[in-house]
N, C-alpha and C positions, 0 to 999 in steps of 0.2 A: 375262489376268486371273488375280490370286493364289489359290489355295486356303485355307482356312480355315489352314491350319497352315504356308503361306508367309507369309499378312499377319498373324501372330501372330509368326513370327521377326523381321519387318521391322518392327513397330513395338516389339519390342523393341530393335532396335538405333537404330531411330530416338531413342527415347526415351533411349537411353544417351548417343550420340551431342549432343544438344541438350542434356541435363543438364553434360554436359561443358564445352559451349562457352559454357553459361548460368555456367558456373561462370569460366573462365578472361574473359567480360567483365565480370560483375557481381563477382566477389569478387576476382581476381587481377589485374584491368584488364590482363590481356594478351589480346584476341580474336584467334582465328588464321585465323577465317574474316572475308567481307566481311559486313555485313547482306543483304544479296541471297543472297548463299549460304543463312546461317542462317536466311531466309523463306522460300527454298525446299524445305528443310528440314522447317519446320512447316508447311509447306502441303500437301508429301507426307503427313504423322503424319496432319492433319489431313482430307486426303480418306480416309483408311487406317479411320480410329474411325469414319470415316461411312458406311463401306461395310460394316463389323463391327462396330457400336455397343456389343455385347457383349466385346470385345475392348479397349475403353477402359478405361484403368487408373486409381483416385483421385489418382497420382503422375504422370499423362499429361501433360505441360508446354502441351499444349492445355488445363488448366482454370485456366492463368495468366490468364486472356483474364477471366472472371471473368460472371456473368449477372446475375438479376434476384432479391433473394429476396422471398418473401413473409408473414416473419411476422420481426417484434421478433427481439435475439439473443437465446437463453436461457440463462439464469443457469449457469455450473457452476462445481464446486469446485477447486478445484486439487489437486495430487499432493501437492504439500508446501506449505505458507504460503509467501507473497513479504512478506520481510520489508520497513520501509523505511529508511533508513540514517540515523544520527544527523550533523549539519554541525556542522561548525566553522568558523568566521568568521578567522581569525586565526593566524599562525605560531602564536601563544603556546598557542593552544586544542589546536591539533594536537598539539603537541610533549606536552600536558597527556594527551593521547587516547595518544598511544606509550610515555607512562608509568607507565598502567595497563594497556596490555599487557604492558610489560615485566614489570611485577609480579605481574600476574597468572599469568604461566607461569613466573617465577623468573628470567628472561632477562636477558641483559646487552646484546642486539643483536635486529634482529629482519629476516627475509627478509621483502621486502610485494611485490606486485604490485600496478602502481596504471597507471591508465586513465583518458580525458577522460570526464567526467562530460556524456554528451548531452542537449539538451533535447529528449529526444524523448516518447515514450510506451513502457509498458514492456508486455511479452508475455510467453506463457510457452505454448511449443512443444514438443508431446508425441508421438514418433514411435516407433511399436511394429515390432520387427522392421524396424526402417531405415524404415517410413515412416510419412510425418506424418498423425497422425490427430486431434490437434486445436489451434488455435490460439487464444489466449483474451487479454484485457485481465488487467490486474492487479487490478479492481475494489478489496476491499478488500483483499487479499492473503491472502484464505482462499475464496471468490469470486470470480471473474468471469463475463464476460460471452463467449461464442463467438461467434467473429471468425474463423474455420479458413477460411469462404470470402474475406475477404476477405484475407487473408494469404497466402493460396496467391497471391494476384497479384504479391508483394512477388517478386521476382527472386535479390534476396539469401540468400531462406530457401529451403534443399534441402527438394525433394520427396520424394524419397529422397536416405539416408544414401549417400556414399561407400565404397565398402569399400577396409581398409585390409590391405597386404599382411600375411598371418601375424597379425592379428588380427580375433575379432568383431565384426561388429557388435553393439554392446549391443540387449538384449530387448526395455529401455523407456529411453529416456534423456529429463528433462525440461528442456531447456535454457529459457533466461533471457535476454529481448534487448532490445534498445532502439531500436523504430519510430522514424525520423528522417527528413526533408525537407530535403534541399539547400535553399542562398539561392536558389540558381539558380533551382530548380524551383519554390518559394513564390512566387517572384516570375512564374514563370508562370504559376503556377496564378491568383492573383490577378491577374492583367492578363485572363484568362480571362471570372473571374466579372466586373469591370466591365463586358467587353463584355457579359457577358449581363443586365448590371443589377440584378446583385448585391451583397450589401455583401463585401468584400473579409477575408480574419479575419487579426486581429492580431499573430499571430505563426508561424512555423514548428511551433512546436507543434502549437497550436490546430488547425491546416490538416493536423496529421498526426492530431489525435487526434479532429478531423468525420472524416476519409478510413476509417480504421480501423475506423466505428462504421456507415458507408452501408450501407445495403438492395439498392445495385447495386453491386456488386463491379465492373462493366464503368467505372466513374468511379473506383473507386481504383486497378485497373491504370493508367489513363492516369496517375495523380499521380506516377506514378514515384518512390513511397516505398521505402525500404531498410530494413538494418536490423543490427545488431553485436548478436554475441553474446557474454554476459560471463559467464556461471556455469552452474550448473543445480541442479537441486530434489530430483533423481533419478536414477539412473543403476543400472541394476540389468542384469546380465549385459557381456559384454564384457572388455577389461582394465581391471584395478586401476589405482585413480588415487591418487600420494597427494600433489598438490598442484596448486595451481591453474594454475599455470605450464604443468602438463603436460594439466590441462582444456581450455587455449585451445590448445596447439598439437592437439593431439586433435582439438577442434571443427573445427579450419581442416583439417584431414584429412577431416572426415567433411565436409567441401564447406560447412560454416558462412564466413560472413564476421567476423573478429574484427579488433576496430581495431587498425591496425599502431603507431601510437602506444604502446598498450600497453608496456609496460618491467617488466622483475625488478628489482628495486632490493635491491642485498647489504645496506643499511644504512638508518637513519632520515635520513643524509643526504643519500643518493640521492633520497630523496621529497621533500623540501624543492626541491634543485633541480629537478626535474620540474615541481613545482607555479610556481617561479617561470617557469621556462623557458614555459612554456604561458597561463599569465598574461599572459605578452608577445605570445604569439602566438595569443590566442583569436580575434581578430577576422583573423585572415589564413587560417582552416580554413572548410572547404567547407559547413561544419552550423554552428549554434547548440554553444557548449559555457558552461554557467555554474561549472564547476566542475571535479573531481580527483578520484578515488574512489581510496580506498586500501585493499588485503585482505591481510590475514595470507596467508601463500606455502602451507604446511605446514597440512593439514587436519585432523590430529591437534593440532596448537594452536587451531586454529579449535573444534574440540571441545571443548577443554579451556574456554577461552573464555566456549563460552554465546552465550546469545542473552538479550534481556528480553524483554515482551512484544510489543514494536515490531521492534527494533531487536538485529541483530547485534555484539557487543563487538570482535568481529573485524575489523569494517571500520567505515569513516568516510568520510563526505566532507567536500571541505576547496573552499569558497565563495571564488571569485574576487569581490575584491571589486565592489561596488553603482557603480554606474552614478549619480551625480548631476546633479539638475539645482535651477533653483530657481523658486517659484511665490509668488504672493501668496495669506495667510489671506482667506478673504471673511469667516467664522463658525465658528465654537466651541460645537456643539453636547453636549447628555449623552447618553447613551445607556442602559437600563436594559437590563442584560442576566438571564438565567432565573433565576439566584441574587439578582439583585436590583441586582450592583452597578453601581454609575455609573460610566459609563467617558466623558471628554472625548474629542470627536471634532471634529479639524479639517476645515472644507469647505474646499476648496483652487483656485482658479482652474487649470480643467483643464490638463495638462500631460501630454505625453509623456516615458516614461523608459523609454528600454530595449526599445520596440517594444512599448508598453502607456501607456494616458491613464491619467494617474492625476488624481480629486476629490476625495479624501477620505483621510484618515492620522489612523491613535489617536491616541492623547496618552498611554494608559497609565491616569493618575492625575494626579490633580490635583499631587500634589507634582511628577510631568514636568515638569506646566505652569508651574510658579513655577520650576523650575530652568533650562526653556529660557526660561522669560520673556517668554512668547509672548501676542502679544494680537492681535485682529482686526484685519487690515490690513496686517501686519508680511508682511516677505518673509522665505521661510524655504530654507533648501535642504534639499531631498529628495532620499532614495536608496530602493533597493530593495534592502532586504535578503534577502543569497541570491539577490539576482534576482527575489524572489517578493512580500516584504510592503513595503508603502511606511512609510517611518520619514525622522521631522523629524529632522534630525540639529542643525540649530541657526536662532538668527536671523541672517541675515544683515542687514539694512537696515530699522529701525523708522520706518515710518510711521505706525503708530496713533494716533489724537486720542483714544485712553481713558487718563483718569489713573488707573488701577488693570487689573492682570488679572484673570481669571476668577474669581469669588468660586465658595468649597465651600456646594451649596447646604445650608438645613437641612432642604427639604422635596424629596420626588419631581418631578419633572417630570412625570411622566402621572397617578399618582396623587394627588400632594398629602401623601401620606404621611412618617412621620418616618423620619429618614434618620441612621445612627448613624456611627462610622468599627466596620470588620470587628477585633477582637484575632485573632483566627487569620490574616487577611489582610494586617497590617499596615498599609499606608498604603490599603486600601481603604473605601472609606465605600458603603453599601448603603440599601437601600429594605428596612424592615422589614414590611409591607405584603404578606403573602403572597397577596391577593387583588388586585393590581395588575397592569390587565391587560396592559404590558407583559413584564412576566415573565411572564404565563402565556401569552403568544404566542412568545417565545423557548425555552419548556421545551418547547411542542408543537414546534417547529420541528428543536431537538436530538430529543427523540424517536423522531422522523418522518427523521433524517436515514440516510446509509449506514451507520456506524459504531455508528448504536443498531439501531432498529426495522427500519431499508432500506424503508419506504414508498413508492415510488418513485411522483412525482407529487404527493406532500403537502408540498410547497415552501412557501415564505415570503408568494409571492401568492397562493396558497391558503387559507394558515392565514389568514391577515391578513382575506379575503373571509368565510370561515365564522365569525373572532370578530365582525366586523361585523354577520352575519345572527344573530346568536345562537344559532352551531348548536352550540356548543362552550367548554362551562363548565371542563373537567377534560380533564384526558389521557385516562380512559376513556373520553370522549364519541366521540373516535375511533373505538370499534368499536361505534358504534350509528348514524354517518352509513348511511344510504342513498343510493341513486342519485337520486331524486328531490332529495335537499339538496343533491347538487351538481349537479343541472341548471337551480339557479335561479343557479349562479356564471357570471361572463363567461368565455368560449371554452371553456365546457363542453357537447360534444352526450356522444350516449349513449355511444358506443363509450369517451369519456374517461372518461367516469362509469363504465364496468362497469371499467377496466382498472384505476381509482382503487380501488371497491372491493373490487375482486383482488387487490391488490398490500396491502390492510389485513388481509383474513383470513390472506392469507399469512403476514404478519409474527407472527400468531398463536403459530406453532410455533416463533419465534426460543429461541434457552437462556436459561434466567437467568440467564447471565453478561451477555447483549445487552440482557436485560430491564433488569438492576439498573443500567449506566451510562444506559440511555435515562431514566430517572426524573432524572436528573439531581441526584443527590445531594451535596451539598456534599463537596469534597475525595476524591470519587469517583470516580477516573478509570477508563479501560478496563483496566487492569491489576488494580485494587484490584477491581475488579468479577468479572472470573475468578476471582482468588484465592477471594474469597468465596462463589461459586457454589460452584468444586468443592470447597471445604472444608465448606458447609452443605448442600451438594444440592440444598434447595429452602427461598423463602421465607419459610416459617412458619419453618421450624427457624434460618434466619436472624433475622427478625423478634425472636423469644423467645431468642437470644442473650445473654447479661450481659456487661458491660462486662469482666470476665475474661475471657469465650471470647473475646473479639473482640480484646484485647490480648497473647493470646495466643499470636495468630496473628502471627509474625513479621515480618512487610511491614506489619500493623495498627499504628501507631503512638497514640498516646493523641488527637489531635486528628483523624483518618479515625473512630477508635472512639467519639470526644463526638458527630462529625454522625450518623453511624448510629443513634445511640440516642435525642438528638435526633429526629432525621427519625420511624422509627419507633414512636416513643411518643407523636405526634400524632395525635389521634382523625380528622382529618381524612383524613391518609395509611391510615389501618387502613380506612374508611370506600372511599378509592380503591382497595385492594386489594380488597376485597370486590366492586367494580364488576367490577375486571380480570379476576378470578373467572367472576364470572357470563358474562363474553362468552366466556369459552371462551381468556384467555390463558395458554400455560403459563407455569408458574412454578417450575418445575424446571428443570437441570442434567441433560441427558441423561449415561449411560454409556456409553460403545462398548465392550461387554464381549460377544467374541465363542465365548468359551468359561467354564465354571466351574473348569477344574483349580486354579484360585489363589484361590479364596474362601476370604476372609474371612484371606487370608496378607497380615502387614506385611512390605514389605521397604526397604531400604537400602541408599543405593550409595555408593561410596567406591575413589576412584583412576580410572585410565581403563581402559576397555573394549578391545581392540585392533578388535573389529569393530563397534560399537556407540557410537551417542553416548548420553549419561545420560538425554537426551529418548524418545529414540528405546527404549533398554531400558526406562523407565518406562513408556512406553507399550505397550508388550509385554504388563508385567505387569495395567497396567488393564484392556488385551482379553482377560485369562484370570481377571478380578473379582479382584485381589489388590488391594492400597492400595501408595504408594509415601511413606516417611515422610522428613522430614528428617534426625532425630536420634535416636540409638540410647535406646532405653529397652528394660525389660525386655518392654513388648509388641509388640517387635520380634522377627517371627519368622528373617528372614533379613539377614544382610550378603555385598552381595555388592562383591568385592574383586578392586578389576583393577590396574593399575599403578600404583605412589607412590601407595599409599591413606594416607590420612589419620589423624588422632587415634579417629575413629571403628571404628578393629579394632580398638584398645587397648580400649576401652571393651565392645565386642563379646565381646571375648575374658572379661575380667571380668563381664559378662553369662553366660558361657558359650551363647553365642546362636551359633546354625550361622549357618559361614562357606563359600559358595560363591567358587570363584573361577570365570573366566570362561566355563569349556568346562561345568562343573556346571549354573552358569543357561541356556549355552544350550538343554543337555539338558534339564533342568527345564524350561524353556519349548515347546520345541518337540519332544519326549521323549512 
């Protein structure tokens, strides 16, 4: 029998030992033991932790095996945003996409690294001092949801980091990966649930992204999900990295799995053929791939670059084309959407495309409809655009007995109301009927959704049951349900009801940036919505805005600055804030300001930083209460000036406005 300090040595080399061979079958596919062997293996580990339980490690390869948990995943933030990547459909788009990088960094040529674009689920893997301490979905990519137990089952993800010769391990490293399920394995898994007289799900995805999200971790070990890693969020101690190139061969050192596929491409012509090459050969790879992802090589161009509020400037992905089939129209319905417009919607005699039924495909607008020429009856061919939205691509065979297409109506479909065509929206025609209750079930539903309020639970068959019961006149009404209103909904007991109205007072404390896109403001989108929080702070001082302030905000263009003043200047909207008020919603823009040494300092950036991105030092200055402005004016206190600065130290200089360069702000900052 071991001593305490024998079966402490031994499962430490146990645990090395099994990390090893976990790594050379799962990542390198070279195993150099039998499976007998390697069960042997964990079987010793395993009686070892049960004889000295306190001697079990979080990184112990016996918690691949995975248990039972007992409460919902909880919500957390992530280290840095998951951005989502902008597509292109199309050589010509792409080529369009590489020559605004070109331009953007002055370039004649550009290094990319580009990778099969998986359809899997994406994660984001956080391990402190070499080990993993939490695993999360990408929720909205400033949130998610922890998933760390059931991701420790995934094979492919190191429990601990490998260490590499002559260098650290990083302190914290946040890597970036993409959850995916073999044909093979989906097709098991679903031969599975039939026997068990279950419905079977639809796609490798779907099948990866119920596994990911289980309460028993002991049923996603068995799915024998994987997983490639393709970037990271964070990386703080360790060696310097300074491109991505040298990110993945890194990763595959530290025991990550990264797709071998993956390629350096020296030019924009490299990427072209990759993408064709793979295009050819998507249906002969082991996973689902709908696509080609493409990143700037050099991380200092990726800097220079930017990001919008979505979406990185520095990478793209590039959409193998849609998969078509063809179906017969049955019906040509409207549909009243939260701003009011009418949008035609085809019912489609169901059809599979792509390992998805599809019944139903927009239309768009009505001019779609006269340009495809499309009537009730007519067979049409369908694709999935991206893989992902169904689009009539044209008629192929008219059947239709109607001597005419779809007339523009002049009145609402639900309401009855007049129906004008939108000047700002062009070809769109709307429901001017602001008390129409389909539109007031689609703004509650935007509201209510992830990307505004995160309601979680206040779905479409929800809203739909409470406008029914009259429980819900306005979008304030929301924070005055109780539990008893929705115990009188179908497959509502209590537990639903308290969690429903848990998950409303939560949404309480969202920022006004979350608040202003959930209101659903014409020409409002999530971007214009930030902008405007942190430029106003909070909604009154929004609200009382003039058409000046608000044009003079440079993203505000004159048609975002007419719906705002609009919107606002409706007694009824003033009337709904007053509600949102009284229930306790905020309506401010919080500050993350962790210190005062930079109150009430404007400053200014201009050129590149060698250790800092322009995001990254602007946030600096916010956490020490400073402002970060666009453009130099005389109540600019500081310019700070790093490599190839711009017209703005000309200006500076003529200001005679202090000029930091880049070792000054750090000291100033952190000083």
């Amino acid at each position: 029998m071991l001593n305490r300090k024998q079966a402490l040595q031994e499962i430490n080399r146990l645990t090395q030992e099994i990390e090893q061979h976990n790594i050379r079958y799962y990542v390198e596919n070279e195993p150099s033991i039998s499976d007998k062997e390697y069960d042997d293996l964990l079987r010793r580990l395993t009686k070892l932790e049960k004889a000295f339980p306190d001697l079990r490690s979080p990184d112990s390869p016996t918690q691949r095996i995975g248990g039972l948990i007992e409460t919902q995943a909880p919500t957390v933030r992530h280290r840095a945003k998951l951005y989502s990547l902008d597509n292109t459909y199309s050589v010509h788009e792409l080529e369009q996409w590489h020559q605004r990088v070109l331009k953007g960094l002055s370039a004649r040529e550009m290094e990319y690294v580009v990778e099969l674009k998986i359809d899997g689920v994406s994660a984001a893997l956080t391990y402190e001092n070499g080990i993993l301490v939490r695993g999360a979905t990408r929720g909205d990519g400033i949130t998610g949801e922890d998933v760390t137990h059931n991701l420790k089952t995934v094979r492919t993800i190191p429990l601990r980091l490998s260490s590499v010769p002559g260098q650290k391990i990083p302190a914290l490293v946040d890597v970036r990966g993409e959850i995916y399920m073999t044909r093979h394995d989906f097709a098991q898994v679903n031969r599975q649930r039939k026997k068990q007289g279950e419905d079977p799900f639809a796609n490798p995805r779907n099948a990866t992204g119920g596994s990911v999200k289980l309460l028993d971790s002991r049923i996603t070990a068995r799915r024998n999900l994987k997983c490639y890693v393709h970037s990271f969020g964070v990386l703080e101690g360790g060696q310097l990295l300074s491109h991505q190139w040298d990110f993945l061969q890194g990763a595959k050192a530290w025991g990550f799995s990264v797709n071998p596929h993956t390629r350096l491409c020296s030019d924009f012509s490299a990427v072209l053929d990759y993408c064709h090459e793979f295009q050819a050969k998507r249906h002969d790879l082991e996973y689902e791939v709908d696509g080609v992802v493409i990143k700037v090589n050099a991380f200092a161009d990726q800097r220079r670059l930017g990001t919008t509020l979505k979406s990185p400037r520095w990478a793209v992905a590039f959409k193998f084309p849609a998969q078509q089939v063809t179906t017969a129209v049955q019906d040509i319905v409207i549909q009243v959407g939260r701003t009011g417009v009418l949008t035609p919607v085809a019912q489609l005699e169901p059809v599979e495309c792509g390992g998805v039924t599809i019944s139903r495909a927009t239309l768009h607008n009505f001019d779609e409809v006269q340009r495809l020429g499309i009537r009730v009856g007519d067979r049409v061919l369908l694709q999935r655009a991206g893989d992902v939205i169904p689009k009539i691509v044209k008629v192929v065979a008219s059947h239709s007995k109607a001597a005419a297409g779809l007339r523009i109506p002049r009145r609402c479909p639900v309401c009855h109301g007049a129906v004008v065509q939108d000047d700002t929206a062009g070809v769109a025609r709307r429901c001017i009927n602001v008390m129409c209750p389909k539109q007031l079930e689609r703004r509650l539903i935007h509201f209510a959704s992830r990307s505004a309020m995160d309601i979680e639970g206040l779905g479409e068959a929800v809203v739909t049951q409470l406008l029914r019961k009259h429980k819900l006149r306005d979008l304030a009404d929301i924070y005055r349900l109780k539990e008893e209103d929705l115990l009188e909904l179908e497959l509502f007991k209590e537990k639903k009801a308290r969690n429903l109205i848990q998950a409303i007072q939560n949404s309480k404390a969202r920022p006004l940036s979350r608040f202003l896109y959930a209101l659903g403001i014409l020409n409002i989108g999530e971007k214009a919505a930030t902008i405007l929080a942190n430029r106003f702070g909070t909604l009154q001082d929004l609200m009382q805005a003039s058409r000046q302030d608000l044009e003079a905000i440079p993203e505000i263009g004159p048609v975002m600055a007419e719906s705002l003043l609009t919107f606002f200047q409706q007694e009824s909207t003033r009337k709904l804030v007053t509600k949102f008020s009284k229930e306790g919603v905020n309506l401010q823009e919080p500050r993350q300001i962790t210190g005062r040494r930079l109150k009430g300092k404007k400053f200014v950036f201009t050129g590149e930083l060698p250790a800092l991105s322009r995001r990254q030092a602007s946030a600096l200055v916010k956490k020490q209460g400073g402002d970060v402005l666009a453009a130099v004016s005389r109540q600019v206190d500081f310019v700070v000036a790093g490599q190839a600065p711009g017209s703005k130290l000309k200006r500076a200089k003529e200001f005679g406005i202090k000029i930091l360069n880049a070792r000054q702000f750090e000291e100033m900052i952190h000083g």
